[in-house]
C-alpha positions in Angstrom: 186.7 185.3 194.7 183.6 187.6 195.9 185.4 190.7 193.7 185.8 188.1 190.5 182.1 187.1 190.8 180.7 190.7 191.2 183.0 191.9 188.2 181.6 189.1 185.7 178.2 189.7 187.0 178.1 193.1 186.0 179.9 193.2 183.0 177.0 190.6 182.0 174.5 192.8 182.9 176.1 195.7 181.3 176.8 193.2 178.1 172.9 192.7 177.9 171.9 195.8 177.9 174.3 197.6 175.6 171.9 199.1 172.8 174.0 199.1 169.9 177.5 198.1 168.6 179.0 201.2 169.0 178.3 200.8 173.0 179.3 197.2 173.2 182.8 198.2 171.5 183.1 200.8 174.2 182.2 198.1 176.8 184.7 195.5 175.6 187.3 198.0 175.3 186.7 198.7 179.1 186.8 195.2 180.2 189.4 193.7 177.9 191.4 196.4 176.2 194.9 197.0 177.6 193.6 198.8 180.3 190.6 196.8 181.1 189.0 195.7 184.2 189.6 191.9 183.0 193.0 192.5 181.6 193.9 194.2 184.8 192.8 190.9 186.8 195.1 188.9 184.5 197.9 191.1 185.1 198.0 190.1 189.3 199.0 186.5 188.8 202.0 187.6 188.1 202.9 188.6 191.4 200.7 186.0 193.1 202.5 183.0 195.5 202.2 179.5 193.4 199.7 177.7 195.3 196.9 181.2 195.5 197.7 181.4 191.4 196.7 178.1 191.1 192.9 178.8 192.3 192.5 182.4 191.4 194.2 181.9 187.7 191.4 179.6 186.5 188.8 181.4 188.3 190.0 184.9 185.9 190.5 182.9 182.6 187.0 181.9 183.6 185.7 185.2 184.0 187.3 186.2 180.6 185.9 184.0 178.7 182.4 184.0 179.8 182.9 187.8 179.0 184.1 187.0 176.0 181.0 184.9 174.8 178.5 187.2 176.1 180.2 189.9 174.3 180.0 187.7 171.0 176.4 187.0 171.4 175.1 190.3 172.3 176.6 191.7 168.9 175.3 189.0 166.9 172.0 189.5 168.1 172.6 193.6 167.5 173.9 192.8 164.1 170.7 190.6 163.4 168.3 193.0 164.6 169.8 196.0 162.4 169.5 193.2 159.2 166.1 193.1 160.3 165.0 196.8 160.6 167.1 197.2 157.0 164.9 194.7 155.1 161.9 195.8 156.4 162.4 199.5 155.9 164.7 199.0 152.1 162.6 198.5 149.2 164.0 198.1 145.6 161.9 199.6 142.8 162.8 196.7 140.1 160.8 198.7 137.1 163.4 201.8 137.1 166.4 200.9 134.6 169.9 199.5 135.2 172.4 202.5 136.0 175.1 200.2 133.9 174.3 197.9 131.2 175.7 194.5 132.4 178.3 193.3 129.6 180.2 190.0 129.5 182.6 189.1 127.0 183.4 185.8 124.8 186.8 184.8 126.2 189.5 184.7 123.2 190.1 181.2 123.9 186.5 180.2 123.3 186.0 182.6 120.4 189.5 180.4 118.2 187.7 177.7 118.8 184.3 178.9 116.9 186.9 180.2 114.4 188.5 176.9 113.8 185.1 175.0 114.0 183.6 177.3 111.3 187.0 176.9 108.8 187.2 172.8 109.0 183.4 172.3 109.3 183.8 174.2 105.7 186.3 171.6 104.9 184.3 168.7 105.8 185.4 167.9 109.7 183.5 167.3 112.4 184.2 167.9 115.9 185.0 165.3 118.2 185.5 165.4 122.0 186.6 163.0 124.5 187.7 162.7 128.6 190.2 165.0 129.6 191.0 162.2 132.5 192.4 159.0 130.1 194.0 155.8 130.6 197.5 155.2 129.3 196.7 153.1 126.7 194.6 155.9 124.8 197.4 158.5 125.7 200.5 156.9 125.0 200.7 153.3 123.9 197.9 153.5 121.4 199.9 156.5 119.7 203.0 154.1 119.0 204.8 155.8 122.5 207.0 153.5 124.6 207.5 152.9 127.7 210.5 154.9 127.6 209.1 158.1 125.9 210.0 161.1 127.8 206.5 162.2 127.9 205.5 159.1 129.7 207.5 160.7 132.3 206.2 162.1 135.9 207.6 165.6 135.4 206.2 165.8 132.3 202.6 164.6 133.0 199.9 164.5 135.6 199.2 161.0 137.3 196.5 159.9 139.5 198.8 157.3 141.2 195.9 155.7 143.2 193.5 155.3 140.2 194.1 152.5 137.6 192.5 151.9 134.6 190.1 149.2 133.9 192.7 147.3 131.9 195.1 148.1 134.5 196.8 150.9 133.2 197.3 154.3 134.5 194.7 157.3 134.8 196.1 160.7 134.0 195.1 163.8 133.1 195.3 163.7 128.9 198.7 165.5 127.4 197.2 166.2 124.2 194.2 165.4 122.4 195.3 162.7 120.4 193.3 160.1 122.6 189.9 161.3 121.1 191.5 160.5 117.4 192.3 156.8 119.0 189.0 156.9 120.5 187.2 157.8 117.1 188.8 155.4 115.0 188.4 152.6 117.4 184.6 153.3 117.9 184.0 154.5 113.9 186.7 152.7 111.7 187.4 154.6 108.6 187.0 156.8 106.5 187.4 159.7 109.2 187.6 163.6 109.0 187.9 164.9 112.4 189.1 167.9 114.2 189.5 167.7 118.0 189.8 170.6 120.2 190.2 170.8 124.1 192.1 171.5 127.5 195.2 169.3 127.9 197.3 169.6 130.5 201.4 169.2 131.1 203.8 169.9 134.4 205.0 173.2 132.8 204.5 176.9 133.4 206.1 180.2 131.8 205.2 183.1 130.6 204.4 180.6 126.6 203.6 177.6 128.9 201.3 176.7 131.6 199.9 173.5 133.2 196.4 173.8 131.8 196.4 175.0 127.6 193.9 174.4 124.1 194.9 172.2 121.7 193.0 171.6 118.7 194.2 168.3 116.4 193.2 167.3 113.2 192.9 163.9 111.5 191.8 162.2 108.2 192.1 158.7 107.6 191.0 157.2 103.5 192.2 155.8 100.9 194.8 157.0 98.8 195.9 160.0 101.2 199.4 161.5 100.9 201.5 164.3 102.0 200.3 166.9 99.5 196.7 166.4 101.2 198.0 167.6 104.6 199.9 170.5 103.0 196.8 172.1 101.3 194.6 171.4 104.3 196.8 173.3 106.4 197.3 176.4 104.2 193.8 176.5 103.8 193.7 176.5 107.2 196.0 178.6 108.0 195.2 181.8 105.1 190.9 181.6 106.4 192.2 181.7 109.9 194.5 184.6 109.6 192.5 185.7 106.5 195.4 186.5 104.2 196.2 185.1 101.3 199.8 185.4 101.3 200.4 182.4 104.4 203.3 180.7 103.0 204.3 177.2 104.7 207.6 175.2 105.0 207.7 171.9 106.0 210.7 170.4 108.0 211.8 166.7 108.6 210.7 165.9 112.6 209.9 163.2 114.8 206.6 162.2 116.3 206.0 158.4 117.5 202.6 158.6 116.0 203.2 160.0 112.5 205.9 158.9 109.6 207.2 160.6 107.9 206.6 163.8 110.4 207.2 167.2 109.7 206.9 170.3 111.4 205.4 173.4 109.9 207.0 176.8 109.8 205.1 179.7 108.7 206.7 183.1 107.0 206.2 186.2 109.1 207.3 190.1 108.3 207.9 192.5 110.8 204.4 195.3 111.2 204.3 197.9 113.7 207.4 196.3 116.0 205.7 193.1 116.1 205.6 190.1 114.2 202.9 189.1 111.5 202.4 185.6 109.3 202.4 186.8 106.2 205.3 186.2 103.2 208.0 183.6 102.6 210.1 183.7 105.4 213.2 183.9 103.2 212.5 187.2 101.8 214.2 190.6 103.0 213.2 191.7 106.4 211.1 188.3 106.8 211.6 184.5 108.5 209.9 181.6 109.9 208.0 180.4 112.9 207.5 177.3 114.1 203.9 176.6 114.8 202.6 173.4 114.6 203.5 169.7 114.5 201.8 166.9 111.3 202.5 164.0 109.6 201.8 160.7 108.0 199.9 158.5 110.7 201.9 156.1 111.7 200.7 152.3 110.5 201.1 151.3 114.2 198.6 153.8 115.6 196.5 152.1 112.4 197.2 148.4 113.5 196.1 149.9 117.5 192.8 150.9 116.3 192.5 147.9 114.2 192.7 149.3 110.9 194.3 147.8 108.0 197.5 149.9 107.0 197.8 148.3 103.1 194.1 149.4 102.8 193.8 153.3 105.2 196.5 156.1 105.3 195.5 159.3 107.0 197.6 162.0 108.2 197.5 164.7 111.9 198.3 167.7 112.7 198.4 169.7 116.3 198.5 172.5 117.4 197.9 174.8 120.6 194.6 177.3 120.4 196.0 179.6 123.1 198.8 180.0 120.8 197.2 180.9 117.6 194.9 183.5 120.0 198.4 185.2 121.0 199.4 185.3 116.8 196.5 186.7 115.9 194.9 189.3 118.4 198.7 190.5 119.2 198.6 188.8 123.0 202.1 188.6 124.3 201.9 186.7 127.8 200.1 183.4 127.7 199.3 183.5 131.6 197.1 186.6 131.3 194.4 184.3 129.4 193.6 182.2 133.0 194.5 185.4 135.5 190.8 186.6 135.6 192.0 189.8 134.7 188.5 191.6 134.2 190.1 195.0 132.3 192.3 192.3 129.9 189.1 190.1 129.0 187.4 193.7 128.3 190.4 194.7 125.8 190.8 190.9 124.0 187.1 189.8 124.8 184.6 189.5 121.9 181.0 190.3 122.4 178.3 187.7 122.0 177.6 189.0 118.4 180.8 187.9 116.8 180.0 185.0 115.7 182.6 183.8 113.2 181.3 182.9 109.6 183.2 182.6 106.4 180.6 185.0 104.6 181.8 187.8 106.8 185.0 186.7 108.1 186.0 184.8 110.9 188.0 187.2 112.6 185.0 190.2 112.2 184.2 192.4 115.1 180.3 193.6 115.5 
């Protein structure tokens, strides 16, 4: 007992007055290391008889713990006092220039979207926003989907099954951003001209999907509006976005709950360079088509939802996903790169501050 007492003791003393970290690493290597005075302690109870083990054992954990405390507190107090001595000796001249110019970049994400703001506020749209946390109703029943819909399903979307909705439905985490056109026409009536862009999210991830994407949807609701309407507003679209003027469209039969008729929109590409770029009918030589987006007719339900008359309104949507048209047009070939943090990838796709996108200079200009 005497020998465990006079070991601690002066291992404390010899603790307290180490007089820098490199001496108290030396210290605790000497009491604790494999070799240790302490480890060699620890290393008798082995051969101890049951009932002496059973006194002397907690005396040694004892004495290698207090060890281990002082040995923690003496270097926090060294490492303190060194912090101290470095602040008051350091000084930092803050007149003498930056030995590298800071330099963010606009993410590619954000920069579409300025794009796509600039080309519909030219065409007459505003931009609407809405909560990226909805209820049901706004999400799916309002947009003519049924119970049944495969969407409404829980490997499709994001529930918060312990959150309900003041009219008792379900909270989620919006699918698309078709709740803000609901939301709009509800609060506004008609006529509306509205493009809505956002984050949306879905139970999917590959190297085209992941759980978190941009959407950007489009709505106009007046009187006397037809198929042709949509047409020319998405080839207008389309030819300022990827600023040529040979975008050609073809517009295919589909299905969407919240449009009819609905049609989705292929776009002609030609092969540049190995990779593929809109341009051209898709049924020329050395050419074809892409599917890109999803439109239609709104469907006189969603009308009757947000209590507009369908006899007196028509209107018609469109979607489709920002990250996507970013991958088209800068040439981007993985979709999760874009939310990796990457900081050599947002340097190579990233746009500086001064690009802002106009129509006098083009939208897709580089300063």
């Amino acid at each position: 007992m005497s020998d465990i007492d006079t070991l601690a003791a002066e291992a404390d003393r010899s603790i307290a007055a180490a007089p820098d970290l490199m001496a108290l690493e030396a210290l605790r290597v000497t009491l604790l290391g494999k070799q240790g005075s302490i480890s060699a302690l620890l290393k008798t109870l082995g051969a101890m008889p049951p009932e002496v083990r059973q006194v002397e054992g907690p005396r040694i954990h004892a004495a290698r713990e207090g060890v281990t405390a002082a040995l923690t507190a003496r270097k926090d107090a060294l490492e303190a006092a060194a912090l101290d001595e470095r602040l008051a000796t350091e000084t930092l001249d803050l007149t003498l220039p930056a030995r590298e110019t800071p330099r963010g970049a606009i993410h590619p994400v954000s920069q579409v979207m300025d794009e796509l703001a600039e080309i519909f506020a030219d065409m007459g749209f505003a931009v609407a926003t809405g909560p990226e946390i909805e209820d049901d109703w706004h999400n799916f029943t309002a947009l003519n989907m049924p119970e049944t819909h495969p969407a409404r399903a829980m490997h499709d979307t994001f529930y918060f099954p312990d959150q309900m909705a003041a009219g008792g439905g379900k909270m989620l985490l919006r699918t698309h951003t078709s709740p803000v056109q609901i939301r709009t026409m509800v609060s506004q009536g008609a006529p509306v001209r509205i493009i809505a862009p956002g984050r949306v999210y879905r139970s999917d991830s590959d190297a085209t999907h992941t759980p978190m994407f941009h959407q950007i949807e489009g709505l106009v609701i007046d009187k006397g509006i037809h198929l042709g309407h949509l047409k020319w507003t998405l080839e207008t679209f389309l030819k300022a976005f990827f600023e040529r003027d040979d975008i050609v469209l073809r517009l295919r039969p589909s299905y969407f709950p919240f449009t009819e008729p609905s049609v989705e929109v292929d776009v002609g590409w030609e092969e540049v360079g190995g990779r593929r770029v809109l341009g051209g009918s898709g049924d020329d030589p050395g050419h074809g088509w892409m599917e890109l987006l999803g439109s239609g007719m709104v469907n006189p339900r969603v009308l009757e939802f947000c209590g507009l008359d369908p006899a007196e309104w028509q209107g018609f949507a469109f979607g489709v996903g920002v990250d996507r048209l970013a991958m088209l047009k800068y040439a981007m070939d993985d979709l999760r790169a874009f939310f990796d943090g990457d900081l050599r990838w947002l340097r190579h796709y990233g746009f500086s501050a001064l690009d802002v996108p106009t129509l006098s200079t083009g939208v897709g200009a580089r300063a």
